[in-house]
N, C-alpha and C positions, 0 to 999 in steps of 0.2 A: 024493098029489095036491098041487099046487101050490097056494101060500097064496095069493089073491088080495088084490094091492097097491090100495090107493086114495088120493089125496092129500087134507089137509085147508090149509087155510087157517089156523094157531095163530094168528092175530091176532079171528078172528070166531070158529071156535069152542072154548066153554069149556073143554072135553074137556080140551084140550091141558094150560089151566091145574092139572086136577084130575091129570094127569097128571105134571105136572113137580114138583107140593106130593106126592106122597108114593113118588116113583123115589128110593132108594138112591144112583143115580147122577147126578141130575140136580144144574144148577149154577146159577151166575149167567146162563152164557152160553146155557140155555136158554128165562128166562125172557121172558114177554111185554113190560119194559121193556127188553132189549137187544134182542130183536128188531124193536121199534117205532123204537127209536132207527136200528139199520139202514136201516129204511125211513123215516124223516123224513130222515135224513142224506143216505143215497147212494141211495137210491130201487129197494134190493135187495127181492125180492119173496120171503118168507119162506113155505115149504111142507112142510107134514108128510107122509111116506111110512108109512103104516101098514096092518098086515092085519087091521085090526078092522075089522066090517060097525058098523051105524049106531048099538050101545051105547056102553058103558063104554070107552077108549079103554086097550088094554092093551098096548100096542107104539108105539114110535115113531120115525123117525130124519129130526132138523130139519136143512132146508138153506136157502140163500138161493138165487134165482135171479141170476146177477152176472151183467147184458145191458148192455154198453157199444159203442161204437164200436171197440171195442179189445178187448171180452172178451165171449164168452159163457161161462156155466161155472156149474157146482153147485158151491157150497162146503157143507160143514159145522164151522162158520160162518165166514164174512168178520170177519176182528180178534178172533176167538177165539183163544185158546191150544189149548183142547182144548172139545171136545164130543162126549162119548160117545152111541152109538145107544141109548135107552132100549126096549132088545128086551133079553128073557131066555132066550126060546129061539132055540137057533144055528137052527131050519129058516125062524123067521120072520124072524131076520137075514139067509139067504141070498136069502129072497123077494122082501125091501128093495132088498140089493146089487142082486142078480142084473135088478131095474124098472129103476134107474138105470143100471146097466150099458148097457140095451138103450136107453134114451133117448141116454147118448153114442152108443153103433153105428148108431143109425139116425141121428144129425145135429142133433136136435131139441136136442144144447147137446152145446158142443164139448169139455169133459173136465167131472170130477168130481173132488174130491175131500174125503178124509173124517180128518176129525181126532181120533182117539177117542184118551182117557185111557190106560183100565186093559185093552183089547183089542188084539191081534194080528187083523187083516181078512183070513180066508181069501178068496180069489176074487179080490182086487185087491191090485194090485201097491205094493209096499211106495215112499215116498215120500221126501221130507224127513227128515232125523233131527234130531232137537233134545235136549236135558234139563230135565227138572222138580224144581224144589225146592220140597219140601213141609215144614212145621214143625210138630211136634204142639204143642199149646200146653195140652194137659191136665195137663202137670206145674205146683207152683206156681211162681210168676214168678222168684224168686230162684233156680230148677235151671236156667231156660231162658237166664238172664242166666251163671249159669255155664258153661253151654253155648257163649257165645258166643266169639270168637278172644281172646284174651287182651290183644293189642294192639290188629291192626285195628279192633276191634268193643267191647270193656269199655273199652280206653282210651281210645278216640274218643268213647266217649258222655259218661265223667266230664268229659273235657277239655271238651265242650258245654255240661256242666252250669256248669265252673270258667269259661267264659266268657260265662256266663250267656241263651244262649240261648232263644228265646221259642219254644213248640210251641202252636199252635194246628190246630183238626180242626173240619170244618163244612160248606159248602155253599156259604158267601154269594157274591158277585159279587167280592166285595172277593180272596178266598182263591183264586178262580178262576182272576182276572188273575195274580195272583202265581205260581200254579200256572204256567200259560201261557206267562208270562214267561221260567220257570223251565227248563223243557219246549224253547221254542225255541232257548234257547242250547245244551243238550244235542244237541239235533237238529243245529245248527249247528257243532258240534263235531265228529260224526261222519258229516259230511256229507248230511246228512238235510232233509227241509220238516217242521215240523207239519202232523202232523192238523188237518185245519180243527176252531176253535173253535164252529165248529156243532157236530159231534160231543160235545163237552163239553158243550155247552148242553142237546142231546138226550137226555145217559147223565143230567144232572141232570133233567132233565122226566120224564124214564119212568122213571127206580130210583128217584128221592126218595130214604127215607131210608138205601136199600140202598147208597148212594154217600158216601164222605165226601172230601176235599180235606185232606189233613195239610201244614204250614208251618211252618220252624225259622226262626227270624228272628234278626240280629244287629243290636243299634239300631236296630229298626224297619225294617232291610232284608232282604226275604226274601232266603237263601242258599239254600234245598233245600226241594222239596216232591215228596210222592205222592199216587195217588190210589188208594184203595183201594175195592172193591165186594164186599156181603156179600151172601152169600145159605144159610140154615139155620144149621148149627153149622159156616160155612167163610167168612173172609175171603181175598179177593184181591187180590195187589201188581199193578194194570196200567201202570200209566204212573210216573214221576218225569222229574223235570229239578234240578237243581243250577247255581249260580253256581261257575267251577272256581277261582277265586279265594281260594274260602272253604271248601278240601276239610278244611285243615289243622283247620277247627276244629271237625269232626264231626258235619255236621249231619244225613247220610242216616243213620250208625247213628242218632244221639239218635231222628230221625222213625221209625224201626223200631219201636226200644225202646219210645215211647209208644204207639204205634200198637197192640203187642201187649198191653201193658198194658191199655190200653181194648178189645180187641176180647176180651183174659182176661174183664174184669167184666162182658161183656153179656152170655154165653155162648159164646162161639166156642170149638171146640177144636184148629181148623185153619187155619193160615196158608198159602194159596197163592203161594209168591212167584213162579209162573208161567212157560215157558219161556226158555228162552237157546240161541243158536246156537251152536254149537262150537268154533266159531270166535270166541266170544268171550270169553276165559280171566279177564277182568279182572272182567266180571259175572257169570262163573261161580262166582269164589275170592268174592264177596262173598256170594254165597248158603251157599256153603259156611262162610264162618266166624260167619254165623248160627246154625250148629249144623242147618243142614238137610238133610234126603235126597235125594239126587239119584238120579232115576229117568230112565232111555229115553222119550222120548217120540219115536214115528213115524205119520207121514203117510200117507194112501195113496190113490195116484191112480190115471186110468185116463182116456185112457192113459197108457201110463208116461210120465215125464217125463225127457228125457235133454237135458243140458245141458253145452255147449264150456267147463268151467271155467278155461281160459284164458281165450276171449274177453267170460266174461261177469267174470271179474276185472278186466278191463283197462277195459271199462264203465265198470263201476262206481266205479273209481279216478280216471277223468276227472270225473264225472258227479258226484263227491263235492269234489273240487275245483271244481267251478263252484257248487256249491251253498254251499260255504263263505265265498263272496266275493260273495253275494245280500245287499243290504242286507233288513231285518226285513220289508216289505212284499211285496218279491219272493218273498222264502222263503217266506210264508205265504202268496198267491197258486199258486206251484206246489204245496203242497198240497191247496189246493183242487181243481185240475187233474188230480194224479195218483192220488189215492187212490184215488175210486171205482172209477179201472180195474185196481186191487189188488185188490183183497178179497181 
C-alpha cells in the first residue's frame, strides 16, 4: 500500500521543530531561522512533504516554493548547499519523491529539485555535480594546525600573526558592513552582484547566536571576512569576501585558523566548509590544504536539466564583464533583482 503524503507548513507547525532537534541528519539549513529568513528575504513559501498522519512527525523532506515571474520550482533549499530528506525508510522516501514528482507532471510547479548530502535519489534524475569539504575538528588543535598545507595555510597564518593582524568574530552592525564590504569586491572580481544585504540582516534576525561574522583587519582596515553558521556539534563556512590587495599577508587562513579554534572550545566537532564547483580549482586546492575531505556532492532534478555548455559559457563570459565595470550601487541593485529568481 502506498504511504500517504501530506504537506505541513514548518514555520506554524512545531512538529517540524521537534523534528529537526533530534534527526542525525538534520542541519542548519533545516532549521526554522533559515527557512524564515527565506521567506522575509525572497518571499519563498517553505513546505514539509511527509507521511505521518496528525502525531509525532517522523519523516520529512523540506522544500521552498520559488514562484517568480521567471521561475516556478521546488527547491530543497534555495542557497542551501545541501539538505538532506529526513526519511529513514527508502518506502516513505519514495512516497515523498514519487507526490513531487506527480506535482511537476501535472503542471502545478515546473521542476524540482533536491539537494541531499549523504544519499544517492533513486527515481530522479541525477543533476548538478559539485564537491564537499568536510573538517573533523575532534582531534586537538595543534594535529589540525599540522594538518594544514605547510605553506599555503601554516605559513600564511604565522606571516598574519608576524603582521600583526586583528581577528574579531560577532554579529554587530559594524562587523557586518565590513563583512559586506568585503563580499562585494570578491563578487566584483568574479563577475558576480551580492546578495542583497537584506539577506544578511534576515540570517542575523532568525539564527541569532547560530550566526557569527569573522574579520582580519590590518590597521583598522578590514582585509578578509567569513560568515559562518552553527548548528549542533557542526559549524558552517557560507560566504566570505577578501580585499585582493592584501592576499599576501594571510588573512583568510589566519580567519580559519581562529574560527576553528573558537568553534573547538564551544563544542563543535565539524567544520563544513560547504560546496565548490568543479570548475573551480583555486577554492578547491584551498579547502584541501585545510587538511579537508573532499566528498561528491550531487543534485537531482526532474526534469532533467540539459544544458548548451557552449552557449551558456559564452553568457556568462559577457555578463560577467558587464558586471565587473558596475559602479558599487549598480552591482548591489542587480542583486537585488536577480536572486530571488535563483534560488
Amino acid at each position: 500500500m502506498t504511504a500517504r503524503v501530506c504537506a505541513i507548513d514548518p514555520l506554524a507547525d512545531p512538529r517540524w521543530d521537534d523534528l529537526v532537534a533530534r534527526h542525525p541528519r538534520a542541519s542548519v539549513f533545516h532549521s526554522r531561522g533559515w527557512l524564515e529568513a527565506l521567506w522575509r528575504t525572497y518571499r519563498y513559501q517553505p513546505v514539509v512533504v511527509t507521511t505521518s498522519g496528525p502525531g509525532p512527525l517522523e519523516n520529512g523532506l523540506v522544500l521552498c516554493r520559488v514562484r517568480t515571474w521567471l521561475a516556478r520550482r521546488l527547491v530543497s533549499l534555495p542557497f542551501s548547499d545541501h539538505c538532506d530528506p529526513l526519511v529513514d525508510r527508502p518506502d516513505d522516501l519514495a512516497a515523498l519523491l514519487g507526490f513531487l514528482r506527480d506535482e511537476v507532471d501535472s503542471k502545478r510547479s515546473g521542476s524540482l529539485e533536491v539537494r541531499p548530502r549523504s544519499a544517492a535519489l533513486s527515481g530522479l534524475p541525477a543533476g548538478a555535480a559539485y564537491c564537499l569539504h568536510t573538517l573533523d575538528l575532534t582531534p586537538p588543535a595543534a594535529r589540525i594546525f599540522e594538518g594544514f598545507h605547510p605553506s599555503s595555510t601554516r605559513r600564511a597564518i604565522r606571516r598574519a600573526e608576524r603582521e600583526g593582524l586583528r581577528y574579531e568574530a560577532g554579529t554587530s552592525e559594524r562587523l557586518l558592513a565590513s563583512f559586506y564590504m568585503l563580499l562585494r569586491l570578491t563578487r566584483r572580481r568574479h563577475g558576480l552582484p551580492p546578495q542583497p544585504i537584506a539577506w544578511f540582516r534576515n540570517l542575523l534576525a532568525c539564527l541569532r547566536d547560530r550566526l557569527a561574522i569573522h574579520v582580519a583587519s590590518k590597521d583598522d582596515r578590514p582585509i578578509a571576512s567569513i560568515l559562518t553558521l552553527s548548528f549542533g556539534t557542526t559549524m558552517v563556512y557560507k560566504y566570505g569576501g577578501s580585499d585582493a590587495r592584501s592576499h599576501g599577508l594571510g588573512g583568510m587562513p589566519l580567519l580559519f585558523w581562529r574560527a576553528i579554534q573558537q568553534a573547538q572550545a564551544g563544542g563543535i566537532r565539524e567544520l563544513d566548509l560547504g560546496r565548490s564547483d568543479l570548475d573551480q580549482p583555486g577554492l578547491i586546492a584551498f579547502k584541501n590544504h585545510l587538511g579537508a575531505v573532499r566528498s561528491p556532492l550531487t543534485y537531482y532534478t526532474c526534469p532533467e536539466q540539459r544544458v548548451n555548455a557552449r552557449q551558456h559559457g559564452a553568457l556568462s563570459r559577457v555578463a560577467r564583464r558587464v558586471m565587473c565595470q558596475l559602479p558599487d550601487a549598480a552591482l548591489d541593485l542587480t542583486g537585488r533583482l536577480v536572486y530571488r529568481h535563483l534560488g
